[in-house]
C-alpha positions as CSV (number, residue, x, y, z in Angstrom):
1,X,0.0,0.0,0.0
2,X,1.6,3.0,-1.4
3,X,0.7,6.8,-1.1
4,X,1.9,8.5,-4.6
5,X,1.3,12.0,-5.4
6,X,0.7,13.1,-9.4
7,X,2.4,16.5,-9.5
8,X,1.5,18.8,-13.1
9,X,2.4,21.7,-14.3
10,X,1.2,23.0,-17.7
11,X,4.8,23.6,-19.2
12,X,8.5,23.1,-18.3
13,X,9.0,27.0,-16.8
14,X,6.2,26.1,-14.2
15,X,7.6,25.1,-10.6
16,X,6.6,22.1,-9.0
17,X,7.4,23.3,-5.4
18,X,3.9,24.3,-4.0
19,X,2.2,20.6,-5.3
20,X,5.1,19.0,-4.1
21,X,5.4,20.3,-0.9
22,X,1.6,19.8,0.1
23,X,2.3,16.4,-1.3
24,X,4.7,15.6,1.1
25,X,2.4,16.9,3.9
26,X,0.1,14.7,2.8
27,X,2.3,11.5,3.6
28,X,3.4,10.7,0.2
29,X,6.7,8.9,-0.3
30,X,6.3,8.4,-4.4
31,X,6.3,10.9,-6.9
32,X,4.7,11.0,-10.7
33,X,5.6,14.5,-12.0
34,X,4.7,15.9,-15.2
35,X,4.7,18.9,-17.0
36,X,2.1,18.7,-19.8
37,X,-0.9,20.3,-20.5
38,X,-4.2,18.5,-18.9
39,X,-5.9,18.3,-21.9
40,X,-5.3,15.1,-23.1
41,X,-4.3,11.7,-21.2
42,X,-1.8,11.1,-22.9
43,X,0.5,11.8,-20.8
44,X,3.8,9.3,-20.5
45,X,3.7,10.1,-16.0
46,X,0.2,9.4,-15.9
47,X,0.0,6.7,-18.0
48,X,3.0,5.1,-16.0
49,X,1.1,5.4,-12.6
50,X,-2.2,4.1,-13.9
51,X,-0.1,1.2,-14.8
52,X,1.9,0.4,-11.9
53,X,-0.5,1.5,-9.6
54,X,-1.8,-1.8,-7.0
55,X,-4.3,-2.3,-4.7
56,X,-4.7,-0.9,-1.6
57,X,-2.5,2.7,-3.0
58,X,-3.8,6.1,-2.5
59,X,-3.2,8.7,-4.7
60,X,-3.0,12.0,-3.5
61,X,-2.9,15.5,-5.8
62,X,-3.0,19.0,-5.1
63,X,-6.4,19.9,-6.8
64,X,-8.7,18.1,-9.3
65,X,-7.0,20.0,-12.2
66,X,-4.2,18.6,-11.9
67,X,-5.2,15.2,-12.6
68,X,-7.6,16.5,-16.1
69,X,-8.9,19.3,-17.2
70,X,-11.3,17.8,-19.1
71,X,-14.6,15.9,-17.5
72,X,-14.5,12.5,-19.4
73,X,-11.2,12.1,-19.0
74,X,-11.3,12.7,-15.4
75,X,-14.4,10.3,-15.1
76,X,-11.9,7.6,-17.0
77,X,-9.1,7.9,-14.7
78,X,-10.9,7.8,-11.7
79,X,-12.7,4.6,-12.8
80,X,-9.2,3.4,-14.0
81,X,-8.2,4.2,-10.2
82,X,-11.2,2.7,-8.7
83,X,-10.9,-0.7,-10.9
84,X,-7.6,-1.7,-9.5
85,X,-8.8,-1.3,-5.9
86,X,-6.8,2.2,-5.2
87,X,-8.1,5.6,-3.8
88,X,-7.3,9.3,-4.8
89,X,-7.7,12.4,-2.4
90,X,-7.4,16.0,-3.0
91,X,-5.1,18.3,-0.9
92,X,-7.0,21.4,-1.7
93,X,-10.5,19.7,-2.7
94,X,-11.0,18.6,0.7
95,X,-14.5,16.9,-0.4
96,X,-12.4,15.1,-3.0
97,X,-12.0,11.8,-0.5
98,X,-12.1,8.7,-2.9
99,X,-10.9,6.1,-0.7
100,X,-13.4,4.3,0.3
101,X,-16.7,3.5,-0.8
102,X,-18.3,7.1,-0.4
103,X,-21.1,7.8,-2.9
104,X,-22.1,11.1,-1.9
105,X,-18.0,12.0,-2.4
106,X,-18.0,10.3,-5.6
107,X,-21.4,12.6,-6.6
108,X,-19.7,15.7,-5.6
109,X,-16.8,14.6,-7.5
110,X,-18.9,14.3,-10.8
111,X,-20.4,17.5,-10.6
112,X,-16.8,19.5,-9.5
113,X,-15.2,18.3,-12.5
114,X,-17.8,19.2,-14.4
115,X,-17.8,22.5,-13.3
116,X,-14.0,22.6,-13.9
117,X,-14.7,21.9,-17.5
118,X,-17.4,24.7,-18.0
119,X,-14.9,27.5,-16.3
120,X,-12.2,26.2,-19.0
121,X,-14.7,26.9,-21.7
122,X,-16.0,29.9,-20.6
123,X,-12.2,31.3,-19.5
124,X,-11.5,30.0,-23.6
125,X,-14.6,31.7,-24.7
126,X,-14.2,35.2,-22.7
127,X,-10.2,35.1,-24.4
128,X,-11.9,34.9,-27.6
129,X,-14.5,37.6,-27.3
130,X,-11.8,40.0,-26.2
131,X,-9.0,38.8,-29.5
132,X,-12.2,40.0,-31.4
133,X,-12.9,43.4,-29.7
134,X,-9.3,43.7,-29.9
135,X,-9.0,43.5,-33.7
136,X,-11.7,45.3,-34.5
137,X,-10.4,48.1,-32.6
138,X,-6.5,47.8,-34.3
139,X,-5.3,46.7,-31.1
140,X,-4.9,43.0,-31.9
141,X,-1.7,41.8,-33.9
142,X,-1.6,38.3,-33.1
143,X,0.9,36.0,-31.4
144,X,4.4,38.2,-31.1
145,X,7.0,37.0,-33.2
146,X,10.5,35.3,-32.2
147,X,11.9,38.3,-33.6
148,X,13.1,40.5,-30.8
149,X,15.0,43.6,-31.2
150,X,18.3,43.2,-30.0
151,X,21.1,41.6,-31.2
152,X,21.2,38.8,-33.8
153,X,18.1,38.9,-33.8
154,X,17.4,42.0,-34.9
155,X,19.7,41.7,-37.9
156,X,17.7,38.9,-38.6
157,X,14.5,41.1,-38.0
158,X,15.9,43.5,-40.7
159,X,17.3,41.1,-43.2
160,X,14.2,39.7,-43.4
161,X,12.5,43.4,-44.3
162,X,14.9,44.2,-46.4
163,X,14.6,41.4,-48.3
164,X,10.9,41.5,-48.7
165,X,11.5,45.1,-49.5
166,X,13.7,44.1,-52.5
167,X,10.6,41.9,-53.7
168,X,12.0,38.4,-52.6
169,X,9.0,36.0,-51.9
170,X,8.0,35.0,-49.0
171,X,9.0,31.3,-49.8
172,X,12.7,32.7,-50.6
173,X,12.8,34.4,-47.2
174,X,11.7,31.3,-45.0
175,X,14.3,29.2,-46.7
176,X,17.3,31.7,-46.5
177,X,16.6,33.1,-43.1
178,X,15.7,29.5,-42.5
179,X,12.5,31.8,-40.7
180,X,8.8,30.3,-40.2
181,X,6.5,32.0,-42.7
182,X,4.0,32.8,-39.9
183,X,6.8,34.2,-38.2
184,X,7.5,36.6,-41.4
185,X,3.7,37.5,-41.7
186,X,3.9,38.5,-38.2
187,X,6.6,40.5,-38.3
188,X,6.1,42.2,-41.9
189,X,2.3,43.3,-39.7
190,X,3.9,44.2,-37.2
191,X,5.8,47.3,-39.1
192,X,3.0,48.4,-41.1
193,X,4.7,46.9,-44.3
194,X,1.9,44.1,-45.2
């Protein structure tokens, strides 16, 4: 009977000290950490713990979006969990308590991750609305490019408007800079040029 903590983070810049440290609290001794969006499941970490995972273990995270952040795939894993005899319990999602045989925790846990799904969507939908206000007032120009001023790659910056200047295409630009060509469309925007 082990007690594992899942630790995620969304990308590799994000720290794992606040999960792992409530983690410990908690009385685990194993760690799964991963740093990939929730999306999906297919995540390697995940995956892995699922797998090796016995009966008797208790999974421990830090909040229920950590283990999905999306409402069928949290259904799956938790039936995954419950199928091979293990638990899983919440740090900060104190009702979260899947231990034992608890139906009314196991109905709070349906409708939670349900409602973590709908804030998703609506955070997803609100971003949009606001891209779309934002371009139809000029204000919007996209994803930034790579192209920073400031050394190399500002030469780079300028090689690349010169040469579109000159009338090279596009296609002649990517492969010389060796440049993506929605990195060039971004930047030519960017100065007013296209």
């Amino acid at each position: 009977m082990r007690t594992i903590g899942y630790i995620r983070v969304s990308s590799e810049g994000q720290n794992i000290a606040r999960q792992k440290k409530s983690l410990k609290e908690a009385g685990c001794t194993e760690f799964y950490i991963e740093k990939l969006s929730g999306a999906s499941m297919e995540r390697p970490e995940l995956q892995r713990m699922l797998e090796e995972l016995n009966k008797g273990d208790t999974i421990i995270i830090h909040e229920i979006s950590r283990l999905s952040r999306s409402t069928k795939d949290l259904l799956t894993i938790v039936e995954i969990i419950q199928s091979k005899g293990a638990g899983l319990r919440s740090v900060s999602d104190k009702w979260l308590d899947l231990s034992d045989d608890n139906p009314m925790s196991e109905f709070i846990f349906t409708i939670f991750s349900g409602l973590a799904q709908f804030e998703r969507k609506m955070i997803k939908q609100r971003q949009k609305e606001g891209i779309e206000i934002a371009k139809s007032e000029g204000k919007f120009k996209g994803r930034k490019t790579k192209l920073i001023e400031g050394g190399k790659e500002e030469q780079r910056m300028k090689a690349i408007i010169e040469a579109y200047q000159q009338g090279k295409s596009i296609n002649d630009i990517r492969t010389t800079l060796k440049v993506g060509t929605g990195t060039i469309y971004r930047l030519l925007e960017r100065e007013g040029i296209k």
